[in-house]
N, C-alpha and C positions, 0 to 999 in steps of 0.2 A: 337594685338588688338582683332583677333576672340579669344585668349584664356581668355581676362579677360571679353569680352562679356558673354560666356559662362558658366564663370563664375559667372557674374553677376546674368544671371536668374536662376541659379541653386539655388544663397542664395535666391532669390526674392520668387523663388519656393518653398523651404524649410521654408522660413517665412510665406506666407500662406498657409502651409500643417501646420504650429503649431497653425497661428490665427484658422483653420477652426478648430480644435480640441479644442480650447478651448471657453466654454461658454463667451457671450457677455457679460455681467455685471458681474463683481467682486463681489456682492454679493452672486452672484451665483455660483462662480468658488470653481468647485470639480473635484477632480482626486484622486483615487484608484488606488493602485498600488499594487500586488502580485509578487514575486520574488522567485523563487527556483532554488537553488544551485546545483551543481554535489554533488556524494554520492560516493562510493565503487562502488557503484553496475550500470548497466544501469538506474539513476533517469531521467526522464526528466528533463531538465534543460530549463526554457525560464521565460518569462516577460509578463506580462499582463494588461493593463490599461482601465478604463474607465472612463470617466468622464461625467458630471452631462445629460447630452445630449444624454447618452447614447451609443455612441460614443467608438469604441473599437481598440486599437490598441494590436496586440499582434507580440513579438519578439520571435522565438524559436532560440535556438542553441543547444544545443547536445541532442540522444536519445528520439526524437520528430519525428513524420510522417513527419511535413514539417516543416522546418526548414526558420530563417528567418521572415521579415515582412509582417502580415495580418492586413485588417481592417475591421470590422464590424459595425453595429451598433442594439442594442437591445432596447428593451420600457425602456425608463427613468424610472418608473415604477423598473425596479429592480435594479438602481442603488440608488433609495431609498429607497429599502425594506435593502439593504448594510448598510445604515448612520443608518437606524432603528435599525439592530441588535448591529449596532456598537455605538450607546449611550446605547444600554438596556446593556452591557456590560461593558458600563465603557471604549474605549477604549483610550479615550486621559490620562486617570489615569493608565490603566496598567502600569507594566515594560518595561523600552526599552529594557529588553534583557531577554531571558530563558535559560536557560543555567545549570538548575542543576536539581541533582536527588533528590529522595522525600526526602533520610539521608540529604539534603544541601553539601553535595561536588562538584564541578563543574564537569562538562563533560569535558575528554579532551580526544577527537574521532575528527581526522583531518577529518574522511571520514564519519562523520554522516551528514545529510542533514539537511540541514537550508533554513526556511520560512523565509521572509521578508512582513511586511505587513505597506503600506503607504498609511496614507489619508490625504491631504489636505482640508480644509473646514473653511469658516470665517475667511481664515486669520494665520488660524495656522496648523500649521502639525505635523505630529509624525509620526515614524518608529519604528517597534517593529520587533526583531528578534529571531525568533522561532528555538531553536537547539532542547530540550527536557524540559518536567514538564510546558507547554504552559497551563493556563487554557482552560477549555473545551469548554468554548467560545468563545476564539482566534481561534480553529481550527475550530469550526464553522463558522465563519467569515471566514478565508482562505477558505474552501469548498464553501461557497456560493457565494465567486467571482467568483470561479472557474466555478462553476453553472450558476452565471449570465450572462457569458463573451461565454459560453460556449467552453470552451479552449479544451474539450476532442478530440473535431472535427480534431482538428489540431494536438494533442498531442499523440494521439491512434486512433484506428475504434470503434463503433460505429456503431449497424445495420442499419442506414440509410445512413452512410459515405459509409460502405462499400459497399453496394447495390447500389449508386451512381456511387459510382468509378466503381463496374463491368458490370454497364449498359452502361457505356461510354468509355467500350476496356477495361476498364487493367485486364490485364493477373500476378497474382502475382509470382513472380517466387517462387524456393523452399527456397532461404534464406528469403524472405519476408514473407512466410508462416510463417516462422520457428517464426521469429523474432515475428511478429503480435500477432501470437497463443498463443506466452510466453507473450505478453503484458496483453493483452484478459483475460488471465489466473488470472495474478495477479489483475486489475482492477475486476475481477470476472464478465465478459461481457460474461455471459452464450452462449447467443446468435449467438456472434462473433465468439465462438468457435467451436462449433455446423457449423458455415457457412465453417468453414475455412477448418476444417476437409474433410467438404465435396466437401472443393476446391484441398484437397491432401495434406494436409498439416500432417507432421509424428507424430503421438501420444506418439511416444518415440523419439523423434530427442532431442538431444543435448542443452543448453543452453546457448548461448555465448558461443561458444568453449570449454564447458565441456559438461561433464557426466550427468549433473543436467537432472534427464527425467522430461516432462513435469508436471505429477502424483505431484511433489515436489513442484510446484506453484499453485496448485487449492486454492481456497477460500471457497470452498462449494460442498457438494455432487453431486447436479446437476452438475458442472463442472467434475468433478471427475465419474460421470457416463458415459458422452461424450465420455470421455478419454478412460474409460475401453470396452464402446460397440465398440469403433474401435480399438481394440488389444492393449494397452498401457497394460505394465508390470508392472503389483502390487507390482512384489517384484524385483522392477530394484535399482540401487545403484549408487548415485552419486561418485564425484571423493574423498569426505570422508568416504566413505561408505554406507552414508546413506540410508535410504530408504521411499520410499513414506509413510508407516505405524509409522513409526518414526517423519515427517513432519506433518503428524493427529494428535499428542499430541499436537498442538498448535491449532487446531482448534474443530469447533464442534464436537460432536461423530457421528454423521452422513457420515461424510466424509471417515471415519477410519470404520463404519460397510460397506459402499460401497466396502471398498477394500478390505475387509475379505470375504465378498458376492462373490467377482473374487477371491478368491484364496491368498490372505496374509496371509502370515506365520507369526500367534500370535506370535511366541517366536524366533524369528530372530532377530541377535543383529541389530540394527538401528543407531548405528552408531562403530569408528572405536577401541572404549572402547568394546564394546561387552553387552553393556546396551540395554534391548529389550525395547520394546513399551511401556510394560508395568510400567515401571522404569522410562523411562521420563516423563509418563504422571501423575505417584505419583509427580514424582520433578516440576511438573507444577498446582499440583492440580488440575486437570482437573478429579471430580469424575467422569461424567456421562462415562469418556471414560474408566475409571480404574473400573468402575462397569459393561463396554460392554465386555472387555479383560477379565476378571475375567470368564463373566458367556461363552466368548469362546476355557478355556481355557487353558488361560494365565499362567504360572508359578512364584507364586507371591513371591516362597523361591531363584528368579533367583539371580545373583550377578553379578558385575563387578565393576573390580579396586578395590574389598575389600568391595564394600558398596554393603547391598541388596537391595530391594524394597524400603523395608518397613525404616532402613534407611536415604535411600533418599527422602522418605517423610516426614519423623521426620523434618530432618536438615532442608529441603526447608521450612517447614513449623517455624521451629525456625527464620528462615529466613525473611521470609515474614512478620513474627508478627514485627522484629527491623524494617524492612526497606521496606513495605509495597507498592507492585508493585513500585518497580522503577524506571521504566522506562514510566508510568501513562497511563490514557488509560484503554478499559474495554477487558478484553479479549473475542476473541467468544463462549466461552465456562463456566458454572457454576463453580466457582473456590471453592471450599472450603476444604482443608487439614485434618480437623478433620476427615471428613466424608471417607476422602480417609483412612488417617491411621485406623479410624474403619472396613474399609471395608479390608484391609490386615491384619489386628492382624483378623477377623473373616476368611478370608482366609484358613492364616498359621495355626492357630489352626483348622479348619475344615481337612487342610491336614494333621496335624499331627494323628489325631483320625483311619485313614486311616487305 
């Protein structure tokens, strides 16, 4: 008898924890849903809801600070600034699914991460799932729940998070440092990482149980300065070899003259082919960094695996004209091939005159 009592108010419980979340009038009834998947890699993985009242419920479960059920609530106010971006976009006509590259072949990457994005409104709902080739206003929409819900709190630190939690005890230990630093990193939370450092946290520690030095997760110079003013190794090498001046070809040239500024070695191979810096970043088109490497440098007659520089800018660039960025997205950096292969044929020939 006490157990089906106990029962009793538990559903009674649970029934008014879902009326109280939902809006009174059916006219009115909205709920927003964000969903992201596990990946390879540590993605955060959780669930986020709001509905028209503003009204926030969020679920985490793997690779999240806190794991588990939070509730909030934010100004209604941005849960229709939500429905606004999501008509100027179209989103009840979108695709229910994304799912291929810019060629139209489908993805098929068990461990790529996937969006899910749910709105109910009026009566009718739609679910769209986000693998790759998402328009640009899909992930705008995904970011600004994100934004509205404000899930970073929960998900990562944040310099108010963290200045909260260390005004009220906690002491991070060194795995949590570690962990945080590399979140910070990638989020590109200048800030956070700048604090953490200076809570002790190692500018060359490990990544999940590799070699990965932190230098290999920056987003931007400033981050990448932090790193280097407190001893982080410019030319450290993850468990493929890589190396932090090698991880610079995929970002601004900024980031890549920082770590030249400490001491990288232009012409070190960067990864376990023996391809230097300067080679990936022709195969990325990324001029402004193949015209930084050049003017410090750089060896543009370098080779590996048989192909040279110059090359592996041709082909990439053959490349890119068939199947143009595809994987979609802008990168951080000025992409354009031409200018790159002019700038190695003016190289090679400037060296050959020698």
């Amino acid at each position: 008898m006490i157990e089906q009592t106990v029962m009793h108010w538990s559903q009674v419980v649970a029934t008014l924890s879902l009326l109280a979340f939902q809006p009174p009038a059916a006219a009115d009834y909205v709920v927003i849903t964000l969903e992201r998947t596990p990946c390879l890699g540590p993605c955060p993985v959780y669930t986020v809801t709001l509905n028209a009242r503003g009204e926030v419920v969020y679920d985490g479960v793997t690779a999240v600070r806190v794991t588990g059920r939070q509730t909030d609530r934010v100004p209604p106010a941005r849960v229709a600034a939500i429905l606004e971006t999501a008509g100027r976009i179209g989103f009840f006509d979108l695709d229910d699914r994304y799912s291929r590259n810019r060629d139209g072949t489908e993805v098929i990457i068990d461990d790529v991460r996937t969006t899910f994005v749910t709105i109910t409104q009026h009566g009718r709902s739609k679910r769209i799932e986000d693998v790759v080739g998402a328009p640009e206003g899909l992930r705008q929409l995904e970011r600004q729940i994100d934004e509205a819900a404000y899930t970073k709190r929960w998900i990562t630190l944040d310099e108010p998070t963290l200045e909260q939690l260390l005004r009220d005890g906690w002491l991070p230990t060194a795995q949590e440092r570690a962990e945080f630093l590399h979140r910070a990193l990638d989020e590109n939370e200048v800030g956070v990482v700048k604090r953490l450092i200076e809570l002790g946290a190692d500018p060359n520690g490990g990544y999940y149980g590799t070699r990965t030095p932190p230098l290999m997760l920056v987003q931007s110079a400033a981050a990448a300065r932090i790193l280097l003013q407190a001893g982080a190794n410019p030319n450290a090498r993850n468990d493929n070899g890589g190396t932090p001046l090698g991880w610079a070809t995929y970002l601004a040239p900024e980031v890549a003259a920082a770590l030249l500024e400490a001491g990288a070695r232009v012409d070190d191979p960067a990864d376990r082919g023996g391809a230097t810096a300067l080679s990936s970043a022709a195969e990325h088109g990324n001029v402004g960094l193949v015209s930084l490497l050049l003017s410090r440098g750089a060896n543009p007659a370098a080779s590996a695996l048989g192909k040279s520089v110059l090359d592996n800018a041709i082909s990439s660039r053959n490349w890119h004209r068939l199947v143009p960025n595809v994987l979609g997205g802008t990168p951080p950096y000025v992409q354009d091939y031409d200018a790159v292969v002019r700038l190695l044929e003016q190289a090679l020939a400037s060296r050959s005159r020698r």
